[in-house]
C-alpha positions in Angstrom: -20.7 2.1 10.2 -17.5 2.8 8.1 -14.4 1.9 9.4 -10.8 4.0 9.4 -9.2 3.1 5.6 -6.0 1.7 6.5 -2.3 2.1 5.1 0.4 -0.7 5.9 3.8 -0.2 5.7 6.2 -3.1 5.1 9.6 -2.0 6.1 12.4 -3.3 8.0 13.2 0.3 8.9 10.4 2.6 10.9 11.3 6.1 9.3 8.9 5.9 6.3 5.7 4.3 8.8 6.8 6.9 11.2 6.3 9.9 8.2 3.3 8.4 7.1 1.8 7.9 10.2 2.1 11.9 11.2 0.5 12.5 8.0 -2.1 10.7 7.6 -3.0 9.9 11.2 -4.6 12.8 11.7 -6.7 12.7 8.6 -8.4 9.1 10.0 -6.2 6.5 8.1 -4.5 3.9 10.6 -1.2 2.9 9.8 0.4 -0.1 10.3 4.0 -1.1 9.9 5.1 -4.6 9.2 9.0 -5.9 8.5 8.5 -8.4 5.7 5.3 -9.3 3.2 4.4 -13.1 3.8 1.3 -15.0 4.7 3.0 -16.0 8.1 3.4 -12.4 8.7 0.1 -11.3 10.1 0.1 -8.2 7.3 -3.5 -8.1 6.0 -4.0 -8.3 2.5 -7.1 -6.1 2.8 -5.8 -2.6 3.7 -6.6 0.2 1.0 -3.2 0.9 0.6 -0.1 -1.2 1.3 3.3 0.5 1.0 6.3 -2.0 0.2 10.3 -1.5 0.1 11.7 -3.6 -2.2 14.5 -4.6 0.1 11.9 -6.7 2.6 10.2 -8.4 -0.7 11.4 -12.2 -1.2 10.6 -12.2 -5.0 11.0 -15.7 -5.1 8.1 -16.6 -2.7 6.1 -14.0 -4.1 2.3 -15.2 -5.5 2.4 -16.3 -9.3 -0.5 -14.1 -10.4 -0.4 -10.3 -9.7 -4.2 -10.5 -8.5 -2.7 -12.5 -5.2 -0.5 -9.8 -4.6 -1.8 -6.6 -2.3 -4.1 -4.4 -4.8 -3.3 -0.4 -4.2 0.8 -0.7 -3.9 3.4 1.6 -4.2 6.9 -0.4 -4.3 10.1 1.4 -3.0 13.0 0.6 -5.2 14.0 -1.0 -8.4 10.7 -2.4 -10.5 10.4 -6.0 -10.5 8.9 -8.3 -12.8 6.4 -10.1 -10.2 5.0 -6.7 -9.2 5.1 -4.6 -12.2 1.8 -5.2 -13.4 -0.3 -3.0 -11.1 2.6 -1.3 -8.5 3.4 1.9 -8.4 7.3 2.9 -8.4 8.9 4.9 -6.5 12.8 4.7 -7.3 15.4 5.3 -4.3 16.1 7.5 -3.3 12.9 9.2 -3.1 11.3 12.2 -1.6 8.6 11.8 1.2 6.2 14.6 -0.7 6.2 12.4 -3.5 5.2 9.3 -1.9 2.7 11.2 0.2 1.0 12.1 -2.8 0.9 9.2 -4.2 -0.6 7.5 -1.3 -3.4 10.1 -1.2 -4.4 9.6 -4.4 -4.6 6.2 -3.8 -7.0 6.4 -1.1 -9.1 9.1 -2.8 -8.9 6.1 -5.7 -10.4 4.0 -2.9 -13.1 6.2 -1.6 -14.2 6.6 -5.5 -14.5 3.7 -6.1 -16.3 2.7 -2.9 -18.9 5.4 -3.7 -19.2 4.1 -7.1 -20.2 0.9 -6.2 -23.4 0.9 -4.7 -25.1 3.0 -7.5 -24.0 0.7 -10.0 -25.6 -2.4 -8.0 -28.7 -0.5 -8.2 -28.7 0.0 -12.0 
């Protein structure tokens, strides 16, 4: 059974869920939209691709380690030291074409590497 890959937008405004969500909607993903990142929250840390502005981010109570952060990012804004590591950027103000894009190749990154994955257990 394989279940819908999922995007989650953390945003305290709806227009960039909203975009996302006619896009990619129709292609299978589910999109959710959340207004802040925190483990109180309820945003699940296990969606292929998470979609953050930096405006909703409290640096300061972020995870020490990059690894505890949400793999598969693309950050909204200004880069940040806490999130650098492994986000992608997208500097304000940006163009919706380019963040689609770079969410699809995200989840074809996903799907890869979900393929991969099972042939290399069986080497």
């Amino acid at each position: 059974m394989s279940l819908k890959p999922r995007l989650v937008v953390v945003d305290h405004s709806t227009e960039t869920a909203d975009v996302l969500q006619a896009v990619f909607a129709p292609r299978g993903v589910t999109v959710e939209r959340h207004r802040g990142l925190s483990r109180r929250s309820g945003a699940p840390r296990d969606a292929e691709v998470f979609v953050l502005d930096d405006e909703t981010i409290d640096f300061n109570a972020l995870p020490t380690t990059a690894a505890d952060l949400p793999a598969n990012r693309v950050v909204l804004g200004t880069p940040h030291p806490a999130v650098n590591e492994t986000a992608n950027y997208l500097p304000k103000p940006f163009q919706y074409e380019e963040l689609i894009r770079v969410v699809e190749t995200l989840l074809a990154e996903r799907e890869l590497n979900k393929s991969v994955a099972p042939e290399r257990r069986a080497a």
